[in-house]
C-alpha positions as CSV (number, residue, x, y, z in Angstrom):
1,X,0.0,0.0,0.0
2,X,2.9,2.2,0.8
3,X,4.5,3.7,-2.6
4,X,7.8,5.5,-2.5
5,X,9.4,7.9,-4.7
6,X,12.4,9.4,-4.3
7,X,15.2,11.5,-6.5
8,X,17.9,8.9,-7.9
9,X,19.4,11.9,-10.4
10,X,19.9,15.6,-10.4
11,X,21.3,17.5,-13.4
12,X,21.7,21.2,-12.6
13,X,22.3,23.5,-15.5
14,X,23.3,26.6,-14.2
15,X,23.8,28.3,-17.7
16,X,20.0,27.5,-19.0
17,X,19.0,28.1,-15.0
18,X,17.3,24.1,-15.9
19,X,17.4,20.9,-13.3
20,X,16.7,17.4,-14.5
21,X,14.9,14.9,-12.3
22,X,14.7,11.8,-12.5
23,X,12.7,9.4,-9.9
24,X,12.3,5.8,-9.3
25,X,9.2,4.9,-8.3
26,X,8.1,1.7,-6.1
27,X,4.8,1.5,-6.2
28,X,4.7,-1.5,-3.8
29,X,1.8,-3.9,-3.1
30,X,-1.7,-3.0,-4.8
31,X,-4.7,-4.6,-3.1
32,X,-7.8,-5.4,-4.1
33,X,-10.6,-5.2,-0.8
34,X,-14.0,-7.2,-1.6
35,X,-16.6,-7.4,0.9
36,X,-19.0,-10.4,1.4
37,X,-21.5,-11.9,3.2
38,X,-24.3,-9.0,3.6
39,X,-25.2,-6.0,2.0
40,X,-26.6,-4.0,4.8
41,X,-24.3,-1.0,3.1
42,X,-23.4,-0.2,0.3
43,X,-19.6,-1.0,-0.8
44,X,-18.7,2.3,-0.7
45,X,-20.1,2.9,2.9
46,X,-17.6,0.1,3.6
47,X,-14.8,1.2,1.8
48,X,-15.0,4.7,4.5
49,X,-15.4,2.6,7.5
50,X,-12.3,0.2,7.1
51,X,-8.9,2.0,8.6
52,X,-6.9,0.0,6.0
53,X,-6.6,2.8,3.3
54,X,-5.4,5.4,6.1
55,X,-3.3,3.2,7.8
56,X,-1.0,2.5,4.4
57,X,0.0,-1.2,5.5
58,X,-2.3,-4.2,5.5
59,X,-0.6,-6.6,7.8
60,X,-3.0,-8.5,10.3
61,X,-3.1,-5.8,13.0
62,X,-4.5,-3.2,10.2
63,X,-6.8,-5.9,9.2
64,X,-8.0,-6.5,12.7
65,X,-8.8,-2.9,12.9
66,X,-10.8,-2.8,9.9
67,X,-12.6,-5.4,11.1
68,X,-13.4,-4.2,14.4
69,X,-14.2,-0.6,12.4
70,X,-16.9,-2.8,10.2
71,X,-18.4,-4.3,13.1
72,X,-18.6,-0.6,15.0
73,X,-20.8,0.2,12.1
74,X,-22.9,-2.8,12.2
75,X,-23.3,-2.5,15.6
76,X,-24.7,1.1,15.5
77,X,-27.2,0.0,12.9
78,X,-28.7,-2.3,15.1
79,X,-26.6,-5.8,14.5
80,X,-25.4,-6.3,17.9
81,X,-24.0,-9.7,16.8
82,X,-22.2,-8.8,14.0
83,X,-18.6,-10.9,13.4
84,X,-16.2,-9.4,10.7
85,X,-13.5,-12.1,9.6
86,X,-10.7,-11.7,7.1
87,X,-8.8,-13.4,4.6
88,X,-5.7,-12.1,2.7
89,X,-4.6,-13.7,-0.3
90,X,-1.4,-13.7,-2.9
91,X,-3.3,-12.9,-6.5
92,X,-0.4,-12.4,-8.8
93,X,2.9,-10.4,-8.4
94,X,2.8,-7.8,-5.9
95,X,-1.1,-7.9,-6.2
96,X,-3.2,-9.1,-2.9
97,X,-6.8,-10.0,-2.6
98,X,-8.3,-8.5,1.0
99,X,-12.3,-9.9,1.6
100,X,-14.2,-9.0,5.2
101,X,-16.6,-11.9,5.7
102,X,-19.6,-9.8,7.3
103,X,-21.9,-12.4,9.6
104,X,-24.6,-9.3,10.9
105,X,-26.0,-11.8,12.7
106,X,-29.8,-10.4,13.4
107,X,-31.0,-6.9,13.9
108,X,-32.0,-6.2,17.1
109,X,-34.7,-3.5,17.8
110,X,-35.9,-1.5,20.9
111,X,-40.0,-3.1,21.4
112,X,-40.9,-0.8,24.1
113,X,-39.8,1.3,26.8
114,X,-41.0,1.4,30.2
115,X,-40.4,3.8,33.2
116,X,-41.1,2.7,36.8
117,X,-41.3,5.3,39.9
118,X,-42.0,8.3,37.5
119,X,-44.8,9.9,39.7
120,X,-44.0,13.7,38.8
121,X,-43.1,13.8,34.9
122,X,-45.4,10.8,32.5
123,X,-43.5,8.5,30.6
124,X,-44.7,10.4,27.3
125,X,-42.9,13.0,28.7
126,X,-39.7,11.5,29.1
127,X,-39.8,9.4,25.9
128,X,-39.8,12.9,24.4
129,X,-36.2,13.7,26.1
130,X,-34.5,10.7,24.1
131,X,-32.9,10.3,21.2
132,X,-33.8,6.1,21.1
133,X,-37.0,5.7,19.9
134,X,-39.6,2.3,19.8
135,X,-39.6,0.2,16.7
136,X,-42.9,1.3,14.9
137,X,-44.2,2.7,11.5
138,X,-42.5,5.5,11.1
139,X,-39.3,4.6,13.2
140,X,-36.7,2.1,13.1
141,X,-36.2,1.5,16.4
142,X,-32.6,0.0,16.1
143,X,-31.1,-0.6,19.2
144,X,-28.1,1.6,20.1
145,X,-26.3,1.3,23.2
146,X,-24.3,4.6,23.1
147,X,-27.6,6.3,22.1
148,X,-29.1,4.5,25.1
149,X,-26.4,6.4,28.0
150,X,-26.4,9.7,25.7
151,X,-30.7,9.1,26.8
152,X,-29.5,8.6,30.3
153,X,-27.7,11.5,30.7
154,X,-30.7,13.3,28.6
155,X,-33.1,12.3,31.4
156,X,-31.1,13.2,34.2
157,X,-30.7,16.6,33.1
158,X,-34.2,17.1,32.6
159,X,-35.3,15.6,35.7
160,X,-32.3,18.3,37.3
161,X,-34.2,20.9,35.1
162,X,-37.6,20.2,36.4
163,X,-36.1,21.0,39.9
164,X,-35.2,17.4,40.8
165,X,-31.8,18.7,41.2
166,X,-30.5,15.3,43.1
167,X,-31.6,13.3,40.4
168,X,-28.9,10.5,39.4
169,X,-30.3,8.1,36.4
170,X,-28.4,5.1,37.0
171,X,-27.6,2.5,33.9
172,X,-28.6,-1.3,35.1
């Protein structure tokens, strides 16, 4: 993935005020990244998530973090159980074949949301302080745990706001 250039030759001519460069070039490894197994997102989505590109090398550990960087993605649409494997294969002469094996596993969506010892402020109310939503018609409902503590923090602060200024919302 890493190419290198550098100057091998420098001709100054001082009376035409000219220099001559000449480079050699190693253009090192080109690889070939194919993605399999689901089509959740579209290849190009892909392509942006995986650290491989930005990293310039493609040895296990870069893999590894592409993979985990799939499954991040996966994971905030809702696949909770998503496993991202990899295989790296020789296809010719410094050409290399790179394929993420996507298992989502299955989607997992919020059903419904209950709050307990809410006397003061109706659970309408505070549904309306969150970002995570029920699965119904018109939304997706995809379960998100970092949405789910950015909500926690939501509702503590409006339960603070309200004049509850003790209030402590406490993750199970």
């Amino acid at each position: 993935l890493k190419a290198s250039v550098r100057v091998v030759k420098k001709e100054f001519n001082f009376e035409k005020k000219e220099v001559d460069l000449q480079f050699s070039v190693d253009e090192g490894p080109k690889v070939v990244v194919r993605f399999s197994g689901d089509e959740y997102f579209n290849e190009k989505a892909l392509r942006r998530a995986i650290t491989l590109f930005k990293e310039g090398s493609f040895d296990e550990i870069d893999l590894s973090e592409s993979a985990r960087a799939l499954e991040k993605k996966y994971r905030s649409a809702g696949f909770r159980t998503v496993q991202v494997t990899t295989e790296k294969e020789s296809i010719g002469e410094n050409l290399w074949r790179v394929t993420f094996q996507i298992h989502p596993g299955r989607r997992i969506f919020l059903q419904q949301m209950r709050f307990i010892g809410n006397d003061s402020i109706s659970g309408r109310k505070l549904r309306k302080q969150m970002i995570i939503k029920e699965h119904s018609l018109s939304n997706n409902g995809v379960w998100n745990q970092k949405k789910l503590k950015k909500d926690l923090l939501l509702l503590e602060r409006y339960y603070q706001s309200v004049g509850f200024l003790d209030a402590k919302i406490i993750d199970w």
